[in-house]
Every structure is written in structure tokens, then in C-alpha cells.
C-alpha positions, 0 to 999 in steps of 0.5 A: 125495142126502143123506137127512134125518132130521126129528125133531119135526112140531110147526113148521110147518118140519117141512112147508116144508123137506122140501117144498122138498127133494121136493114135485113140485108145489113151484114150480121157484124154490123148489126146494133140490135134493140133499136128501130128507126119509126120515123123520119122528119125531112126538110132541106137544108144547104147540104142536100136538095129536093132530088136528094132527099128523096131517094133517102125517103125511099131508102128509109120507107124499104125498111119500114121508116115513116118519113114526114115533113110535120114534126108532130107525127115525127115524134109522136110514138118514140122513146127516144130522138136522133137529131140528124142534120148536116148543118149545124145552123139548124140544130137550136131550133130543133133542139128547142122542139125536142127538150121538153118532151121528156125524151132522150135525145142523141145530137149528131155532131157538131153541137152547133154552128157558134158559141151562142147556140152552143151555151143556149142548147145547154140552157135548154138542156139544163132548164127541161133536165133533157138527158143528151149528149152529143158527139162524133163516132172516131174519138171511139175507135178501140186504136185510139183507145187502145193507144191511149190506155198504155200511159200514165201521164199524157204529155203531148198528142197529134191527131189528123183527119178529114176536112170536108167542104161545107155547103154552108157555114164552118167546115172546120166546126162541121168536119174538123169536129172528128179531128177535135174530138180525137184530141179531146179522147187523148187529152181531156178537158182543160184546153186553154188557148189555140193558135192555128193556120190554114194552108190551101190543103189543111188546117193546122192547130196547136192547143195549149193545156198549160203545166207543158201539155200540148196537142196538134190538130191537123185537119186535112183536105181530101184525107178520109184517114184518121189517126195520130201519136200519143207521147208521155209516160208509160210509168217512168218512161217517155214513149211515144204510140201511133195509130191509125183508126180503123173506122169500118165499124164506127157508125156501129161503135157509137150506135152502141154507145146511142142505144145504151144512153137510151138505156138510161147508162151515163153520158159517153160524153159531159156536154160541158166538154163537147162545148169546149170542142166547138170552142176549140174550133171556134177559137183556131177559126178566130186565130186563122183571121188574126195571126194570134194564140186565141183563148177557148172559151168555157161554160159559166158554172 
């Protein structure tokens, strides 16, 4: 049995995952076995008040999760952590407290709130030789998968989703991350610029991978669907496949992915390319403000 360390009670991921690790009344199929939420450190943030934070502790208590405000008892006996905070501003200076405990760490999207604190988690994570990784549940969806293992050759793809209003900082790093995330799936690494508009209902953006490669981004306000179209070659033939993702069984799907991270199996996701992600989106914030194609920014070697 891992034991699981839950630092944050801002997201309503602080909930659903420990839920599916340990709630006897959590339906059989949803079930990730093997795993136990032990404790809970609560703080407030922007994204959930006083009021709100306590029915989660008393949520989390009914399962048997030890919630406390000191982060030494929240980590004291586990074997592996979940950083579990909505907003991204807080997530260095949590992850400065957990890289050298020699722990696993699972970092709940975004990877954070800018470019400096994304390059400084990766320090961290380089200097103390911390096994985490960090990403969104959608990007796993067997639709996405599925269409995207028919072709030989990826040309073009354009994903839509969600884009949540934020009580603090971007919501297009906090929520369009899902949406990002979907294109990177498809595309891979190697994005080189976007350039992006914002309308009063969406963010539209368009990434250019160079060598005729190309991927649009729509996030979407008070869309909660996720999906998109995959165009290229299926052999010698130019196809184009649709999805719609499925996302009943999502915060399953990556808990299976967290638990066997745990294990000790491969990252599901290189840090490298998850900070292209939030350079994705920090560019496209950038290309809102200045009408212009923005370079995304890459980690030095």
C-alpha cells in the first residue's frame, strides 16, 4: 500500500483522487486500488475560503485522511506526495518543501504560474534528483489516443475545451492547460511560435511546428467538452479524425498513471515537454497583448 501525502484542499482534486484511492462507497469501476490518502495539509489560497475548506476536511476525515495545517506532520509517514493546489502561484514554494525528502512527487497541473518558476521547479527537481512529473488527466483520454494512433504522419490538429475563470492569476495557464496539453498528445514536442486572439467567449491559438506542421487551440468559456480532429496520413492517404473525449473515467485514468509512477515506472510525461506547455500558453497570453506570432520559449540543456 502506498501512502499518499495530499498537499493543498484548494482543487477539487484534493477530493476525487483520494476518493477513488479509498472511499468505500466509491463505485467498483472507478476504484484505483493500492494506494491510501494519509494526510492532508490545508491552507487558503484565492481559490477556496475558510468555509470551503472545511467541508473538504470533513470530507476527507470520513475516509480516514488526517488533515493538518503543519507541514511536517503532512509528510512525515508517506511514501509518496500529491501537490494539490488550484493555484499555480503557490506551487515553487511548495515544491521547494518536498524535492529533498527523497519522495515521488505528482505536481497537479499547471506546473506553474510563469516561465521563472517553471525553470526553478526544474532546478529543483535536477539538483535533489526528484522523481516528478506533472500534467492534466484529458491528454489521456483513450478517444484522443485511439485517434491519434491511426496515423503515420501528424500534419495538423485542432483540439477545444474548457476555459474556467480563475480567482487568481492566468486562467488560460490554469485551465486552457487541459486544452494545451491535448495538442501536445497529438503533436509532440517542438512547438516554435504561437500567435493567439482572445474573443468575450474563447481563446483561439494557433502553434506553429515549422516543416508545414500546424495546431489550433480553442479554449472555450463555459464549454466543459473536450475534443478536436487529427489530420495527416494514414499510410499514403491524407485522412482527417474526430473526437470527442469521454472524461467519466478521467481522474481514474491518470491516477493509474500516478499510482504507477509511484511504482517506480517511467514518467508519463518528460518535465522538459510540460514546460513547453506553459510556455505555450505563456506565449499565446503574450501574443493577446501584442497582436504578434510569439516565440515559445525551451529549456536550456
Amino acid at each position: 500500500m502506498i501512502k499518499v501525502a495530499v498537499i493543498g484542499l484548494d482543487t477539487s482534486h484534493s477530493i476525487q483522487f483520494p476518493q477513488r484511492m479509498q472511499d468505500p462507497a466509491c463505485a467498483p469501476d472507478q476504484l484505483v486500488p493500492g494506494m491510501r490518502a494519509v494526510t492532508c495539509l490545508r491552507f487558503e489560497t484565492p481559490f477556496q475560503d475558510k468555509k470551503g475548506l472545511n467541508e473538504r476536511q470533513g470530507q476527507l476525515e470520513s475516509w480516514g485522511v488526517r488533515v493538518t495545517t503543519r507541514f511536517e506532520e503532512a509528510v512525515a509517514d508517506c511514501d509518496a506526495i500529491m501537490l494539490e493546489i488550484n493555484d499555480g502561484a503557490y506551487h515553487l514554494d511548495y515544491f521547494k518543501k518536498v524535492a529533498a525528502l527523497g519522495k515521488p512527487v505528482f505536481l497537479d497541473k499547471p506546473l506553474a504560474a510563469s516561465l521563472d518558476d517553471g525553470r526553478a521547479i526544474i532546478r529543483l527537481m535536477r539538483e535533489h534528483k526528484t522523481r516528478v512529473w506533472s500534467g492534466s488527466s484529458i491528454p489521456f483520454c483513450p478517444e484522443l489516443n485511439d485517434a491519434r494512433s491511426s496515423f503515420t504522419e501528424i500534419k495538423r490538429a485542432h483540439v477545444f475545451g474548457a476555459l474556467g475563470d480563475a480567482p487568481a492569476g492566468d486562467a488560460l495557464v490554469w485551465y486552457g492547460v487541459h486544452t494545451f496539453e491535448m495538442l501536445q498528445r497529438i503533436m509532440g514536442p517542438g512547438a516554435l511560435s504561437v500567435h493567439a486572439l482572445e474573443t468575450k467567449n474563447s481563446i483561439l491559438s494557433v502553434v506553429d511546428y515549422g516543416a508545414g506542421r500546424e495546431g489550433v487551440v480553442e479554449a472555450i468559456r463555459g464549454a466543459w467538452i473536450y475534443g478536436g480532429r487529427i489530420q495527416g496520413l494514414m499510410n499514403k492517404d491524407n485522412k482527417v479524425v474526430p473526437f470527442v473525449c469521454n472524461s467519466a473515467y478521467a481522474y481514474r485514468d491518470i491516477l493509474r498513471l500516478v499510482k504507477a509512477f509511484f511504482e517506480g515506472g517511467a514518467t508519463p510525461v518528460d518535465m522538459r515537454t510540460t514546460f513547453e506547455g506553459l510556455a505555450m500558453m505563456t506565449a499565446a497570453r503574450q501574443s493577446i497583448e501584442t497582436g504578434k506570432a510569439v516565440n515559445v520559449a525551451h529549456l536550456a540543456e
